[in-house]
N, CA, C and O atoms as CSV, one atom per row, in Angstrom:
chain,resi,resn,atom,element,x,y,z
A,1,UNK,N,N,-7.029,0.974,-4.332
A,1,UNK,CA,C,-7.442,2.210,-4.944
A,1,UNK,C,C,-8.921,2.397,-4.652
A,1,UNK,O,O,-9.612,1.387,-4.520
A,2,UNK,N,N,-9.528,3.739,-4.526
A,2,UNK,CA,C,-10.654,4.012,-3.845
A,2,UNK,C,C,-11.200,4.776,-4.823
A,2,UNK,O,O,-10.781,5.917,-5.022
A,3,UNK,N,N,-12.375,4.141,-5.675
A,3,UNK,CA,C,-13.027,5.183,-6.717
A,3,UNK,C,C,-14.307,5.379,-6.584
A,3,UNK,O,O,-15.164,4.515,-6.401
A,4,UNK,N,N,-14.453,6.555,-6.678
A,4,UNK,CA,C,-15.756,7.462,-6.940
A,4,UNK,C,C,-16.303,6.832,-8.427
A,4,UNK,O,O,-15.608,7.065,-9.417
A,5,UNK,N,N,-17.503,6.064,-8.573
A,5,UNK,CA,C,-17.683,5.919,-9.659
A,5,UNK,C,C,-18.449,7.189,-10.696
A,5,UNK,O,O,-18.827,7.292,-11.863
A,6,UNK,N,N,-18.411,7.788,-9.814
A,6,UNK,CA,C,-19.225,9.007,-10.959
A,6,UNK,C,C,-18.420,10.283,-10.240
A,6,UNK,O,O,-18.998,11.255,-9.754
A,7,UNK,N,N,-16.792,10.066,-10.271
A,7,UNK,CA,C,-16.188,10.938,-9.784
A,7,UNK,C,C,-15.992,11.490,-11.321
A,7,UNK,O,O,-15.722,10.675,-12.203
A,8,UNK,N,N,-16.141,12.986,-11.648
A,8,UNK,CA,C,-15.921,13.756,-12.457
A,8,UNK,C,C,-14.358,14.370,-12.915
A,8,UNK,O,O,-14.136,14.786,-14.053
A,9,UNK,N,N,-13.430,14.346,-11.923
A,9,UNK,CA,C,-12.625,15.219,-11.377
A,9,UNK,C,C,-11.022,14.255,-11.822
A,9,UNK,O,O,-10.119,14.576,-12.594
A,10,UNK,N,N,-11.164,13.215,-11.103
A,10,UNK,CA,C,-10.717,12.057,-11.294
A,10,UNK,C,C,-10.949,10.618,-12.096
A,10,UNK,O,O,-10.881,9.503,-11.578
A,11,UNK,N,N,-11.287,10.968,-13.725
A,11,UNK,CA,C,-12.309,10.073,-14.282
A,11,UNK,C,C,-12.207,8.148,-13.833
A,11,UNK,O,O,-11.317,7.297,-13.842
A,12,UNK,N,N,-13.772,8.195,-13.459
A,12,UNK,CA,C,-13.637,6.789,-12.592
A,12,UNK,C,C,-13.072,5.840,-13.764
A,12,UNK,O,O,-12.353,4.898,-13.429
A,13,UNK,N,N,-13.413,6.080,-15.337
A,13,UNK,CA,C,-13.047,4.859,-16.262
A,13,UNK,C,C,-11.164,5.171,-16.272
A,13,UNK,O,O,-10.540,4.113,-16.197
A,14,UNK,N,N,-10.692,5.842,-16.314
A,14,UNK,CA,C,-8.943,6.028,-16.264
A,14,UNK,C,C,-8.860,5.677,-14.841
A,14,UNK,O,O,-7.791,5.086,-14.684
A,15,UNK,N,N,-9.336,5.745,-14.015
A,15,UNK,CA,C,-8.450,5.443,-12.661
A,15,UNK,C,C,-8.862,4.199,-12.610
A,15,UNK,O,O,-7.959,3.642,-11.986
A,16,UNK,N,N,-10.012,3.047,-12.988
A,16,UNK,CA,C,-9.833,1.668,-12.886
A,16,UNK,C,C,-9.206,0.624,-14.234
A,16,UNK,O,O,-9.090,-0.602,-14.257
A,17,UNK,N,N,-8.784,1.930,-15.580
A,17,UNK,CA,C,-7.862,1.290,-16.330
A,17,UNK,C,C,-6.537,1.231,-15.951
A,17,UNK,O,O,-5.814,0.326,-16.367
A,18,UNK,N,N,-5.907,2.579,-14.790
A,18,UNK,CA,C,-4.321,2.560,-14.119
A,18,UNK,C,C,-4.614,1.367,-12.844
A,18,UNK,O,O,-3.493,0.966,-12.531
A,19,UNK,N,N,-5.305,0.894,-12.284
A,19,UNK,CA,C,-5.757,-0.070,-11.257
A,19,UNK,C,C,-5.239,-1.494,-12.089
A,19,UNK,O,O,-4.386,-2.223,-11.583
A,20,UNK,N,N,-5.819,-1.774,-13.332
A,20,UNK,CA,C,-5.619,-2.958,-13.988
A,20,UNK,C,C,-4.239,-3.041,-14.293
A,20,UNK,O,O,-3.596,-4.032,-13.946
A,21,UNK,N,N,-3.665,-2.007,-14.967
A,21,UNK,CA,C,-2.417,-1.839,-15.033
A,21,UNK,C,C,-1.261,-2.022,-14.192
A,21,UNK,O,O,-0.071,-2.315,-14.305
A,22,UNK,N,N,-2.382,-1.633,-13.005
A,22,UNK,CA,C,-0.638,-1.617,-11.761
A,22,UNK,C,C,-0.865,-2.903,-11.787
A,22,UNK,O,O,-1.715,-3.670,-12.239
A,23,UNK,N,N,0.989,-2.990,-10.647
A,23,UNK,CA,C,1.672,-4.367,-9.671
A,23,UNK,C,C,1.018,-4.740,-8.454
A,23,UNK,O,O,1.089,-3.863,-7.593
A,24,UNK,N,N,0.510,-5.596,-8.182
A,24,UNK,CA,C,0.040,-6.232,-7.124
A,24,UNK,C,C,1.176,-5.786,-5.722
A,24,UNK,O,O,2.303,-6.105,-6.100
A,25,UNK,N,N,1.221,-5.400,-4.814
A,25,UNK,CA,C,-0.667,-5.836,-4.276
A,25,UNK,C,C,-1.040,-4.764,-4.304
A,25,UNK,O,O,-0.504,-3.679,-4.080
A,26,UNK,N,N,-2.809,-5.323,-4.832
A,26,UNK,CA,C,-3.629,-4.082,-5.231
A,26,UNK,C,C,-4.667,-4.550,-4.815
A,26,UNK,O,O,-4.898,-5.757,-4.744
A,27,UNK,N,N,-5.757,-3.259,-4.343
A,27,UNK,CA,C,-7.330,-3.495,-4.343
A,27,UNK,C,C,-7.979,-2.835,-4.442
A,27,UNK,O,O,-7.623,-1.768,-3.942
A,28,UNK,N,N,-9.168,-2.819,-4.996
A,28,UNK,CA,C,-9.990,-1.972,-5.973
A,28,UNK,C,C,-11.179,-1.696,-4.827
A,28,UNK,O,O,-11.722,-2.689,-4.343
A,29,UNK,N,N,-11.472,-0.751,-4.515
A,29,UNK,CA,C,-12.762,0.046,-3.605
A,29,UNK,C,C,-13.930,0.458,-4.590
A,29,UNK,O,O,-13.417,1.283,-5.346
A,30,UNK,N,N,-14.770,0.345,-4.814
A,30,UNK,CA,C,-15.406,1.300,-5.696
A,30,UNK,C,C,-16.820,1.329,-4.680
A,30,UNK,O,O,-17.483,0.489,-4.071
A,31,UNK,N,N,-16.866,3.367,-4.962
A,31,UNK,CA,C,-17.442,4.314,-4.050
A,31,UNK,C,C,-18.724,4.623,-5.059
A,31,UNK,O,O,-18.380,4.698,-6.238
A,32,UNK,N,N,-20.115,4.813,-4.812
A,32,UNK,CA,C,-20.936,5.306,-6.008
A,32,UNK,C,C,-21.153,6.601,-5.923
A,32,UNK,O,O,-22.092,7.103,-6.541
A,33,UNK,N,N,-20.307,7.357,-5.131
A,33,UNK,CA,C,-20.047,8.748,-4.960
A,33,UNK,C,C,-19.263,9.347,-6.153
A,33,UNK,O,O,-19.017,8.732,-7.191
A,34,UNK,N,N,-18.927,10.525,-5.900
A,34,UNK,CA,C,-17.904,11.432,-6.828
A,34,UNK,C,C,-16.951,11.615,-6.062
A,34,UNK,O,O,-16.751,11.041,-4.992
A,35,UNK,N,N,-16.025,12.788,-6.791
A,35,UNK,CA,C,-14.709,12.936,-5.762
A,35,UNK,C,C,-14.367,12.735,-4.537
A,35,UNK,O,O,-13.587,11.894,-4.091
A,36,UNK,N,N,-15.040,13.621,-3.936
A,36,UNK,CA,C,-15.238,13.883,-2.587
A,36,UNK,C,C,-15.601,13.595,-1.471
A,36,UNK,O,O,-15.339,13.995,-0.337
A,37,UNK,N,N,-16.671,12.349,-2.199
A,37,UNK,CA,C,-17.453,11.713,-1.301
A,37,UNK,C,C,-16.885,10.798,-0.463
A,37,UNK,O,O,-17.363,10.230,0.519
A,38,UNK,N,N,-15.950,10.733,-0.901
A,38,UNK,CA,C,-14.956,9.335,-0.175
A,38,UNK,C,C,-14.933,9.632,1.295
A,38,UNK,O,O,-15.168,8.867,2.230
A,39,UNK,N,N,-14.522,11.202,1.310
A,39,UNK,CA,C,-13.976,12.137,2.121
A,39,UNK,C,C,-15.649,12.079,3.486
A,39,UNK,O,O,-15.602,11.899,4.703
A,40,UNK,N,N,-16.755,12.285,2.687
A,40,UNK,CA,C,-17.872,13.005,3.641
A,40,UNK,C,C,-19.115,11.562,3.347
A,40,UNK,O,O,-19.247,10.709,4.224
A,41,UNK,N,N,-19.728,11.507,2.348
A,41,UNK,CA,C,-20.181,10.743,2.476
A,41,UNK,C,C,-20.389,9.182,2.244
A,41,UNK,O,O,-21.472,8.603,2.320
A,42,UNK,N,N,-19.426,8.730,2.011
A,42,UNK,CA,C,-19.293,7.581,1.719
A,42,UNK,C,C,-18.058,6.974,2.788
A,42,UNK,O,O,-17.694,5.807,2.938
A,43,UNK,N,N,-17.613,8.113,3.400
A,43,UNK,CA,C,-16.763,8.172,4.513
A,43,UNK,C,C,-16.388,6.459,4.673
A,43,UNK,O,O,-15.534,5.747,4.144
A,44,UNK,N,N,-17.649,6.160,5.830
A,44,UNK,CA,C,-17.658,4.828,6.554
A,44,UNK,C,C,-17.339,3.495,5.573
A,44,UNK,O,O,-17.166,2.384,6.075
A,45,UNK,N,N,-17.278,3.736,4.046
A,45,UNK,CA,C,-17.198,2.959,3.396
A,45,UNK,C,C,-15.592,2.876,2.582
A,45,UNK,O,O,-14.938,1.996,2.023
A,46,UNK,N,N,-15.461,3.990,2.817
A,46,UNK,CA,C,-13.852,4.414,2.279
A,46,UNK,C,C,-13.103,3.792,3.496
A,46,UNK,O,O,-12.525,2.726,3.282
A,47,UNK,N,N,-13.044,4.314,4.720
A,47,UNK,CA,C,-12.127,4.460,5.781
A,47,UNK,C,C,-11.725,3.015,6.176
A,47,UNK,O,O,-10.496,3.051,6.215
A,48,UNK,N,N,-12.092,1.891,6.457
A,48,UNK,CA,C,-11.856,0.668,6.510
A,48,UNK,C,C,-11.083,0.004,5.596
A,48,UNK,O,O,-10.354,-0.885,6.036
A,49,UNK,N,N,-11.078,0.324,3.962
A,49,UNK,CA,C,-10.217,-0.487,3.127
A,49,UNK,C,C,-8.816,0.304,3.251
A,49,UNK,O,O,-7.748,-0.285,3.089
A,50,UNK,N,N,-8.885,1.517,3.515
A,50,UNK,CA,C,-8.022,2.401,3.558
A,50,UNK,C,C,-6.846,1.985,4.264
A,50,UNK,O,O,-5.717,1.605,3.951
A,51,UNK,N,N,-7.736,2.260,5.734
A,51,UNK,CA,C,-6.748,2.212,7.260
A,51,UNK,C,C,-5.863,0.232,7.069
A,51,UNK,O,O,-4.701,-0.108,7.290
A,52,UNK,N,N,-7.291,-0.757,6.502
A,52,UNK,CA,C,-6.206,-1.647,6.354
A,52,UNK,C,C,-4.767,-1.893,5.771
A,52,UNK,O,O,-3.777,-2.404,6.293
A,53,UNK,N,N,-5.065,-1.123,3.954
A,53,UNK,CA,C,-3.880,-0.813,3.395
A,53,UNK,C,C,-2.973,-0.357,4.029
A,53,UNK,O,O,-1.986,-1.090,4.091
A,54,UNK,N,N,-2.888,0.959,4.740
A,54,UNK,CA,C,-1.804,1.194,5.012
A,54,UNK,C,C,-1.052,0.791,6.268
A,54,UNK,O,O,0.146,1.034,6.414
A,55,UNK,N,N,-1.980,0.014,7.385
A,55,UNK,CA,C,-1.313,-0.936,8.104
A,55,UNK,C,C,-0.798,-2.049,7.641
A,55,UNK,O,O,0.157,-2.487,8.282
A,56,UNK,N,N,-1.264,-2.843,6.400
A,56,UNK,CA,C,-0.578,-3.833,6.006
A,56,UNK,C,C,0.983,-3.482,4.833
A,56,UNK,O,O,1.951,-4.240,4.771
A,57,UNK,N,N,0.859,-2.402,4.169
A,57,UNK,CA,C,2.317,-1.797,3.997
A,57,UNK,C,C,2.674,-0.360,4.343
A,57,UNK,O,O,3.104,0.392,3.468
A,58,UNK,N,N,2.552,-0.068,5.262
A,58,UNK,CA,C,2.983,1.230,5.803
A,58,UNK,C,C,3.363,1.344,7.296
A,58,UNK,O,O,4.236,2.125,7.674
A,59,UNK,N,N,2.637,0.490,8.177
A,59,UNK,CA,C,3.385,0.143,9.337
A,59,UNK,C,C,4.387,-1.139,9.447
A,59,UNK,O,O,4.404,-2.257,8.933
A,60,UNK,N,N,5.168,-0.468,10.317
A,60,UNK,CA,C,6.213,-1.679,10.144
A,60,UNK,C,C,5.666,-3.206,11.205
A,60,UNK,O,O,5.117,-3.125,12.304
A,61,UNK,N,N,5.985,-4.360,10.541
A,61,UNK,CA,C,5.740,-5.829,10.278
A,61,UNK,C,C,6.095,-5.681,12.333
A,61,UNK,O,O,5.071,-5.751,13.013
A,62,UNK,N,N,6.869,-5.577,12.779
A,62,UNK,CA,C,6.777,-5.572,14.317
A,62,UNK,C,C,5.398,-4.537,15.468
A,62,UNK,O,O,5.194,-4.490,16.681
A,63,UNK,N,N,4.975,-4.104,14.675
A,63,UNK,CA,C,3.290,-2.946,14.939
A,63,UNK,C,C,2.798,-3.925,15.037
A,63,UNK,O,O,2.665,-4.577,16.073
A,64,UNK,N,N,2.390,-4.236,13.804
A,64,UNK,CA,C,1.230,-5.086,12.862
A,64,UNK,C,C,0.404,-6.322,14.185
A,64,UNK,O,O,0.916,-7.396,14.501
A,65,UNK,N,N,-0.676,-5.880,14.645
A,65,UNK,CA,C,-1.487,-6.807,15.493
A,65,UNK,C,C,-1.553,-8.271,14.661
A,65,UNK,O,O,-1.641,-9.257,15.393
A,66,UNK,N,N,-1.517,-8.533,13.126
A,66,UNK,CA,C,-1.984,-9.751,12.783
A,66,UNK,C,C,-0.676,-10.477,12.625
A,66,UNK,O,O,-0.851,-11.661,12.336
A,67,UNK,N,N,0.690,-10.083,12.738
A,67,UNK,CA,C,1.493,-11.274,12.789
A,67,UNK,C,C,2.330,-10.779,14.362
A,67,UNK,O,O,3.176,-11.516,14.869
């Protein structure tokens, strides 16, 4: 999960109390941006935890460069 800590929109304290809550596997990003920033400026810092997640469950296990 990828949070804006001074995201307004998406309150950063509820989205890292549903984070604690969820089922593994999970991982927590935290952005010192707001909403949006994920998107523009904090970009380079978002896009890496991201793209890993969803290669490690979203492409299928025969893709996957690490096994």
């Amino acid at each position: 999960m990828i949070v804006g800590v001074e995201d307004h929109l998406a309150v950063a304290d509820l989205a890292i109390k549903a984070y604690e809550q969820a089922y593994e596997p999970k991982k927590l990003v935290l952005l010192p941006g707001g909403h949006f920033d994920a998107y523009v400026e904090e970009f380079d810092q978002a896009c890496e935890p991201a793209c890993e997640w969803f290669t490690a469950h979203l492409l299928p296990k025969n893709l996957r460069q690490s096994e």
